[in-house]
N, C-alpha and C positions, 0 to 999 in steps of 0.2 A: 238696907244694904244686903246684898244677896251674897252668902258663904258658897264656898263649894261644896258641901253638902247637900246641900239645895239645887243646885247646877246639876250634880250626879245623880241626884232624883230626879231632875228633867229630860235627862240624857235618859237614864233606864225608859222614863215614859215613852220619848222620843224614837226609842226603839223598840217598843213592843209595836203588839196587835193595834193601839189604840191613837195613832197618828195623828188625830185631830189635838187629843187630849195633851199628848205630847208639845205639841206646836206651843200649846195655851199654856202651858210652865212654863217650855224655852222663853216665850213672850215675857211670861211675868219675869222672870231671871233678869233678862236685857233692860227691861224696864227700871229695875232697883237697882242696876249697876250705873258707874259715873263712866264719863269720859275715861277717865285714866285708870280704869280697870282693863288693863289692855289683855292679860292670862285669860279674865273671865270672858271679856266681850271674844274675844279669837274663838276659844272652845261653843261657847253658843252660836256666835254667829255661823263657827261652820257646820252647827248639829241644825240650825234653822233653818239655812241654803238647802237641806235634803230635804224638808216638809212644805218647800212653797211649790203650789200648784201652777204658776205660773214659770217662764224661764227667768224673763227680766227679773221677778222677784229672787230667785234661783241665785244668778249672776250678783246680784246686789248684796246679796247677805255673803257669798265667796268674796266679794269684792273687800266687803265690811273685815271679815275676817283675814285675809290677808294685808290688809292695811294696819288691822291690830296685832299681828303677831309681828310687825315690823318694832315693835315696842316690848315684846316679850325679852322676857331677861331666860338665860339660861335654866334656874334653876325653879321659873315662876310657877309650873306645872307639876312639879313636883306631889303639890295636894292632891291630886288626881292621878297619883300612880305611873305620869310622863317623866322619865328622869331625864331627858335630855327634849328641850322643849326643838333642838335643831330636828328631833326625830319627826316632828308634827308637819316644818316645812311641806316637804313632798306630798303629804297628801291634801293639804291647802293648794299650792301653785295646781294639781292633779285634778281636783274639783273644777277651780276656776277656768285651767284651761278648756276641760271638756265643757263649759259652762259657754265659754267664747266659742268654740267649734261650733258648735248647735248653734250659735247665733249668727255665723259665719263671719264669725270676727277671726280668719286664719291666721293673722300677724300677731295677733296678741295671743291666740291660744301657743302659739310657737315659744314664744317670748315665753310664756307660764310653765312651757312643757319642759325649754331650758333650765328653767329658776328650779324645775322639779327636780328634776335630771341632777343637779348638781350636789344637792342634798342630799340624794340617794345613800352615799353613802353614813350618813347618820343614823338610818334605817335599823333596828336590830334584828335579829334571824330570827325572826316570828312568821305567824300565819299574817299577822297585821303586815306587817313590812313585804311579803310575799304579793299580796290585796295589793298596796300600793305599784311594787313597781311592773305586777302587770297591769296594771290600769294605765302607769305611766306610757309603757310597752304598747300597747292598745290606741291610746293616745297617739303615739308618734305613728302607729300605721296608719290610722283613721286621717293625720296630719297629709302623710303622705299620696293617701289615698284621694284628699282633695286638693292637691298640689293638682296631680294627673289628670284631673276634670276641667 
């Protein structure tokens, strides 16, 4: 059974220089987690959607992850320094939609951008939350910018 402890050492990997190496803990993490670890599998799956070299692979691990934070409980994040796990929303629908853009899935990335958009305001006044809703921002011109094509 994988702690969050072990997840937060995957995550640190996950984000250095060493990308490869990164990948191969989030792996092992996912692996020793059950179905109904929904906290743990959400936070890995969306730290593994940004190490896959492929899109489809990409799209499948946001997918993964937003289908698990639909089971996140408010205070599940908490181990991890997230006190309000509605904060995490945004930047999952955020990924997934620009995950759907690129794939030119426009009806779903919209749909994502919305679900983003709404949560926004659970966001708190950070540089993280800042990250997110110009990505959001970014998102809905890029949105609009292929309506017009």
């Amino acid at each position: 059974m994988t702690d969050w402890s072990d997840i937060l050492a995957a995550v640190a990997a996950a984000l250095g220089p060493d990308k490869v190496r990164g990948r191969e803990l989030l792996s092992q993490c996912w692996s020793n987690t059950i179905e109904s670890d929904h906290a743990k599998r959400c936070v890995l799956a969306h730290y593994l959607a940004d190490l896959q070299d492929e899109l489809d692979a990409e799209v499948a691990w946001d997918e993964r992850a937003v289908a698990a934070y639909r089971h996140v409980d408010e205070g599940d994040l908490a181990p991890i320094g997230i006190a309000s796990a509605d904060g995490l929303a945004p930047s999952l629908h955020l990924n997934l939609g620009d995950g759907y853009l690129r794939q030119g899935r426009i009806d779903d990335a919209r749909t994502q951008l919305r679900a983003g958009l709404a949560g926004i305001d659970a966001l708190p006044d950070d540089g993280y939350a800042a990250m997110v809703r110009n990505g959001l921002a970014g998102l809905q011109q890029r949105l609009t910018a292929a309506r017009q094509t």
